[in-house]
C-alpha positions in Angstrom: 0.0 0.0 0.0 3.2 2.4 1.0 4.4 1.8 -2.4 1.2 2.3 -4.7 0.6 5.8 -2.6 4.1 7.1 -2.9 4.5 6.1 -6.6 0.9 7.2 -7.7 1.3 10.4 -6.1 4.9 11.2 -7.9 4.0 10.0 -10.8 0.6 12.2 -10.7 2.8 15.1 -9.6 1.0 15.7 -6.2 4.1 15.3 -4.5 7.9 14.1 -4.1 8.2 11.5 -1.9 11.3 10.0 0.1 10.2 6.6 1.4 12.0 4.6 4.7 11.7 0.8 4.8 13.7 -1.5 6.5 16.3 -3.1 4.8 14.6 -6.8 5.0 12.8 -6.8 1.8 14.1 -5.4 -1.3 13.9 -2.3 -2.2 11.4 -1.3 -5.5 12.7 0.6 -8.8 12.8 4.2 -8.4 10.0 6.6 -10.2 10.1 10.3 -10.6 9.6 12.2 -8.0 9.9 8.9 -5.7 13.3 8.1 -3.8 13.5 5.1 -1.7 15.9 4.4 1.0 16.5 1.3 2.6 17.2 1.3 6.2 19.7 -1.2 8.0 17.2 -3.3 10.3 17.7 -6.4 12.3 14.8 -8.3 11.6 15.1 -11.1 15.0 11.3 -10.5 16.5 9.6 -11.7 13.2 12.3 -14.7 12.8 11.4 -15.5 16.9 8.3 -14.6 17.3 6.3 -14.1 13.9 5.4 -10.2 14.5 7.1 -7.8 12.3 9.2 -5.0 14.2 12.3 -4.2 12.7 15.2 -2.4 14.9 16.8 -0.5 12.5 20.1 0.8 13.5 20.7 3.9 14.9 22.9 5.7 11.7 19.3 4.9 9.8 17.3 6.5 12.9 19.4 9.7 12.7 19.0 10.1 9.0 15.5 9.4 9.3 15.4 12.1 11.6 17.1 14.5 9.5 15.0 13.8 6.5 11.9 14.4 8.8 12.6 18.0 9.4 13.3 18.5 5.3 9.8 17.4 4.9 6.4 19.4 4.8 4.5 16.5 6.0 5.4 12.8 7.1 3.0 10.1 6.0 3.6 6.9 8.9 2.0 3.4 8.4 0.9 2.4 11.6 1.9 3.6 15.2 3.9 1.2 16.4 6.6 0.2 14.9 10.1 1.9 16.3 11.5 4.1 13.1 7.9 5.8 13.1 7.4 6.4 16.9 11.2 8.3 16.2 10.2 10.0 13.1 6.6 10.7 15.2 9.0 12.5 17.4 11.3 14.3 15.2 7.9 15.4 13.6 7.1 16.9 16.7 10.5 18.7 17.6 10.6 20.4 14.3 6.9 21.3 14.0 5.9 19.2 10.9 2.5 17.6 10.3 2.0 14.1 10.7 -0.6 11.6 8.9 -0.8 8.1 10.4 -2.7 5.5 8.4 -3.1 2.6 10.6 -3.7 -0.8 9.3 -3.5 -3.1 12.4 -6.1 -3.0 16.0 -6.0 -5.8 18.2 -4.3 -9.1 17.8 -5.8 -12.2 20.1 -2.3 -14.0 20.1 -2.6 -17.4 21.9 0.4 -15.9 23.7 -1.0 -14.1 27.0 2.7 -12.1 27.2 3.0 -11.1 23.5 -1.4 -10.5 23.6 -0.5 -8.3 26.8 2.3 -6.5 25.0 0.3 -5.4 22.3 -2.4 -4.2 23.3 -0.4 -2.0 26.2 1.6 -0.3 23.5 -1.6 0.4 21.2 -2.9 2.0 24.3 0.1 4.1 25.3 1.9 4.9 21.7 -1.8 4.6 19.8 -3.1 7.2 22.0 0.0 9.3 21.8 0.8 9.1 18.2 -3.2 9.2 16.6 -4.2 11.5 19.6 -2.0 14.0 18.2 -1.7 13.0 14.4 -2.8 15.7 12.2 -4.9 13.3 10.3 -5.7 9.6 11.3 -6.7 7.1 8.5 -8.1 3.7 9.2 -8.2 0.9 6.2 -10.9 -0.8 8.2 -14.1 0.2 10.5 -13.2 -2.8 13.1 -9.3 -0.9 13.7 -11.2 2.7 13.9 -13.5 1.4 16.3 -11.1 -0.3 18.5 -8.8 2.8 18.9 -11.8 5.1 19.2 -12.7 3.8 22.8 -9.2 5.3 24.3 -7.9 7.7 21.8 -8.6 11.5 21.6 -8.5 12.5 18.1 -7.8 16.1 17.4 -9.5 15.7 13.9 -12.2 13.4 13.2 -10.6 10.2 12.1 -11.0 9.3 8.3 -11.5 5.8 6.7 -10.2 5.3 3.3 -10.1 2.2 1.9 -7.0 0.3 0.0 -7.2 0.3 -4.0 -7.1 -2.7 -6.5 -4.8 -2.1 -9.7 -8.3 -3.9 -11.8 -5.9 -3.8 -14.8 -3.5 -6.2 -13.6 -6.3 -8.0 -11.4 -9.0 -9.0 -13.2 -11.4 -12.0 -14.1 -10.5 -14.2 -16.6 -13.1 -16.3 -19.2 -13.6 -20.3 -18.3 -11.0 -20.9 -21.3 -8.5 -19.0 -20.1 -9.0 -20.0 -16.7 -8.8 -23.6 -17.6 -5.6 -23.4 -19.4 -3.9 -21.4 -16.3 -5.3 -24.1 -14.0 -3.7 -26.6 -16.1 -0.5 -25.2 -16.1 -0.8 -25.0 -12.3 -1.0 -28.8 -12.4 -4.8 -28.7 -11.0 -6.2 -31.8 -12.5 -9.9 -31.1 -13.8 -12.8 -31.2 -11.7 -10.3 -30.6 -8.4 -11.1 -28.1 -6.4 -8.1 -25.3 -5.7 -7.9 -23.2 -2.6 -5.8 -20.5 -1.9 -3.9 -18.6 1.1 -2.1 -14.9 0.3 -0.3 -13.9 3.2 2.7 -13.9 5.6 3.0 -17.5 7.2 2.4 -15.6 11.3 0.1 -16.6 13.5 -2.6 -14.0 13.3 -3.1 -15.2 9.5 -4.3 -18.3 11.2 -2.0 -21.1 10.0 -2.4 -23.1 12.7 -6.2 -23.2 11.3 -5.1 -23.5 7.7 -2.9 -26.5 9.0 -6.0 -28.6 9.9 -8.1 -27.6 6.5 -5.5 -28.7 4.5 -5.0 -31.6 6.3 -8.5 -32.8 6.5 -9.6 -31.8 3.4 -7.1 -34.1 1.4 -8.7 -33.8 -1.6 -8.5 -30.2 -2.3 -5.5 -28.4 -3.7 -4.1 -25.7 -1.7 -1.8 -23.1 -2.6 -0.1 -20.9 0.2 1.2 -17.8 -1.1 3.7 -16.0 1.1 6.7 -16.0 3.4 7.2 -16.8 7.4 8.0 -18.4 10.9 5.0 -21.1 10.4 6.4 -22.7 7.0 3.4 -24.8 5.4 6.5 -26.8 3.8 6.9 -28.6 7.0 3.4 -30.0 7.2 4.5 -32.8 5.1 1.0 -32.7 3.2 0.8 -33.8 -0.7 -1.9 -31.6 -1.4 0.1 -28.5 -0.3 1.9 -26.3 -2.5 3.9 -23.2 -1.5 5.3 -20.1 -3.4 7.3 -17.6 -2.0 8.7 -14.3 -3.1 6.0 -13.2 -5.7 5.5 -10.1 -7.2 2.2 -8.5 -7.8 2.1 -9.7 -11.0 2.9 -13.4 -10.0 0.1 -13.3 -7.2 -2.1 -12.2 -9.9 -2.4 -16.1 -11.6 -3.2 -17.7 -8.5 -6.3 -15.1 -7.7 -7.2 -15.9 -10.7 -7.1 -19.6 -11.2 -8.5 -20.0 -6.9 -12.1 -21.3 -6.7 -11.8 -19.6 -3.1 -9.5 -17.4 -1.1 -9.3 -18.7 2.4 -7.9 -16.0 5.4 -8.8 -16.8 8.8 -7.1 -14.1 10.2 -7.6 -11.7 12.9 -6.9 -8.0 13.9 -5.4 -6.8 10.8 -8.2 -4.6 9.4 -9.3 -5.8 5.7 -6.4 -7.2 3.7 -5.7 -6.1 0.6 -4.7 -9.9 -0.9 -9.0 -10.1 -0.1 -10.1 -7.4 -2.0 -7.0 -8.6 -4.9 -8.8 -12.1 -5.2 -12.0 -10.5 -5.4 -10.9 -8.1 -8.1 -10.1 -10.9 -9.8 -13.7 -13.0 -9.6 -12.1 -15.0 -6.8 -14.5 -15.6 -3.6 -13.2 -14.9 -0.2 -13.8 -16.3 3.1 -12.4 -14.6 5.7 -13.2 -14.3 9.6 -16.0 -12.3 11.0 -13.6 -10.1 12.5 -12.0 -9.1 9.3 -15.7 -9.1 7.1 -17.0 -6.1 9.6 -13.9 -4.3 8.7 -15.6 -3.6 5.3 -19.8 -3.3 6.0 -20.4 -2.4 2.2 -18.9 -6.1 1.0 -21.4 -7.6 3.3 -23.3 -8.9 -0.1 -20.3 -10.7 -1.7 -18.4 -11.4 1.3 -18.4 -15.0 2.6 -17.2 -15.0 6.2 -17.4 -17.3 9.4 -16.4 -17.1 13.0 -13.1 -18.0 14.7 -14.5 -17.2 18.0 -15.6 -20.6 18.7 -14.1 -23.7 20.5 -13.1 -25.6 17.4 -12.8 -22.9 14.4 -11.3 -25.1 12.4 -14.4 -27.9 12.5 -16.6 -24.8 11.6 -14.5 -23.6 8.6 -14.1 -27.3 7.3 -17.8 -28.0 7.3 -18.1 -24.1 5.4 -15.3 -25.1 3.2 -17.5 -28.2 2.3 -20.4 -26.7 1.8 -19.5 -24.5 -0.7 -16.9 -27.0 -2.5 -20.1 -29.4 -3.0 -22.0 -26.4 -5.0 -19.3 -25.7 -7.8 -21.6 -24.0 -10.0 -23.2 -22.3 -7.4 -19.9 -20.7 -6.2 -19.0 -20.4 -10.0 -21.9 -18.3 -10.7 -20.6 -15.8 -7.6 -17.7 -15.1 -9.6 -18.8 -12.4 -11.8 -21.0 -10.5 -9.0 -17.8 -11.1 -6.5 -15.8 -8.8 -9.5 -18.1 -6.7 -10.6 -18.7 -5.2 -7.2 -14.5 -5.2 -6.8 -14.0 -2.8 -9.7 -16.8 -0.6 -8.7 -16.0 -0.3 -4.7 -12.1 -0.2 -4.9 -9.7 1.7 -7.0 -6.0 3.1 -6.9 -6.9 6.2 -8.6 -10.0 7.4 -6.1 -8.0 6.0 -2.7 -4.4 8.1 -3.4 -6.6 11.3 -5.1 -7.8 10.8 -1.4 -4.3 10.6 0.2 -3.4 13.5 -2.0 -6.2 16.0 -0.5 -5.4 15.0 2.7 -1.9 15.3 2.5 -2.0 19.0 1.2 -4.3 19.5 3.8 -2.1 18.6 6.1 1.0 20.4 4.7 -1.0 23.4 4.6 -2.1 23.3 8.2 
């Protein structure tokens, strides 16, 4: 989402834009107007304990800071993380405006310690940091609503939702689909099932581990990277691919009968709205379905606040699997209201107004 703001808006001419990212993924190719630095992190939470916070070291903190106070206004993703609670703070020492656009609420991890952790620093740096934000932006109603019971906003907080590039994410016709199935190695008349998504805990893998291995006779394709490696299941109806680029993803929305997320806390994914773009039913947890109220009509969801989620989401899974042409026939409504509700253009013309807004203020 950083990247499809930052290069949209330079290549519109809205804005130059200097981007800080850790050092842990590569960086993208340069556009006009957008310079990005990578920042030397050490990446040992994620690799221990599957949540991302980067420690970057402190020559990248210190020419963060300085690039802070060369800015008219700093645009953060999310509060918590430690490069934007220092750039937060440089913001504040040298008077510049600050937009936060927060992706993530609160996480249930199994964990009582790192579940405790979390939701003490949302309440002591989420407070801080939105509380005093010149503009906060929320992906999803569920993260607004959980930071609107302790935080004091000085403007009213804004939701804008994430875009869909429909050009590169689209439905194919049954032909074309066939053939890309094929070359995917799904036999005919198997069903195909797919994950998008870091391999972490709050993506529910340990979930997904069950599904796949009690539904043996559907193909599943895990998309993504992490701690919880679907690899080591041992299962022959498991497939994994790592490192994909936007354009790579793109095949696997498109060939999926169903995109399967039972995650929690995160707002509303992007990889959902992606597959849907692309004709692709979703079923995601309740949590992350009332993070988008105007999908309710194409939107499959079921709980994961239940004793055995993993029973309930089989049995769904099931369900639908048994009605191909039922779930077939969902396909075009599933796209049609994608490339109507979401788009890269409307979401960063947004970002742009609020931005100059900002600047100006």
């Amino acid at each position: 989402m950083a990247w499809e703001i930052a290069s949209r808006l330079a290549a519109s001419g809205a804005a130059e834009t200097t981007w800080y990212a850790s050092d842990t993924d590569r960086a993208p190719s340069e556009v006009p107007g957008l310079r990005c630095v990578p920042a030397s992190a050490w990446n040992v939470v994620e690799r221990l304990l599957g949540f991302p916070f980067p420690l970057w070291s402190p020559a990248a903190l210190a020419k963060l800071s300085r690039a802070v106070r060369e800015g008219d206004v700093i645009h953060l993703h999310d509060c918590l993380y430690l490069p934007n609670v220092v750039a937060w703070l440089a913001a504040a020492i040298a008077r510049r405006p600050v937009v936060i656009t927060q992706h993530i609420g609160n996480i249930p991890f199994r964990n009582p310690l790192l579940r405790a952790t979390l939701a003490a620093a949302n309440r002591l740096l989420g407070k801080l940091l939105l509380g005093r934000a010149a503009q906060a932006i929320f992906v999803s109603d569920v993260v607004l609503r959980y930071f609107q019971r302790f935080v004091h906003f000085r403007r009213a907080p804004l939701r804008v939702a994430n875009g869909v590039d429909c050009a590169m994410f689209h439905p194919l016709d049954d032909r074309a689909r066939g053939l890309l199935r094929a070359q995917l190695g799904v036999p005919a008349g198997t069903r195909l099932l797919l994950f998008a998504g870091r391999f972490v805990e709050k993506k529910g893998l340990h979930v997904l581990q069950r599904l796949a291995r009690e539904l043996p006779q559907v193909r599943w394709i895990f998309a993504g990277w992490g701690l919880l490696d679907p690899t080591s299941w041992g299962l022959a109806n498991v497939a994994v691919h790592r490192d994909l680029s936007q354009a790579q993803l793109a095949p696997l929305y498109q060939a999926a009968d169903l995109l399967v997320l039972p995650s929690v806390g995160e707002g509303f994914p992007l990889v959902v709205q992606e597959a849907m773009a692309c004709g692709t039913p979703a079923l995601v947890s309740d949590d992350t379905a009332a993070g988008c109220p105007e999908a309710a009509g194409v939107l499959l969801h079921e709980s994961l606040a239940v004793d055995d989620p993993a029973s309930q989401w089989r049995a769904r899974i099931a369900e639908l699997l048994r009605q191909p042409d039922t779930l077939g026939a969902f396909r075009p409504r599933v796209a049609e209201f994608a490339s109507a509700t979401w788009s890269w253009e409307r979401t960063v013309e947004r970002y742009g107004e609020i931005l100059r807004r900002a600047a100006r203020a």
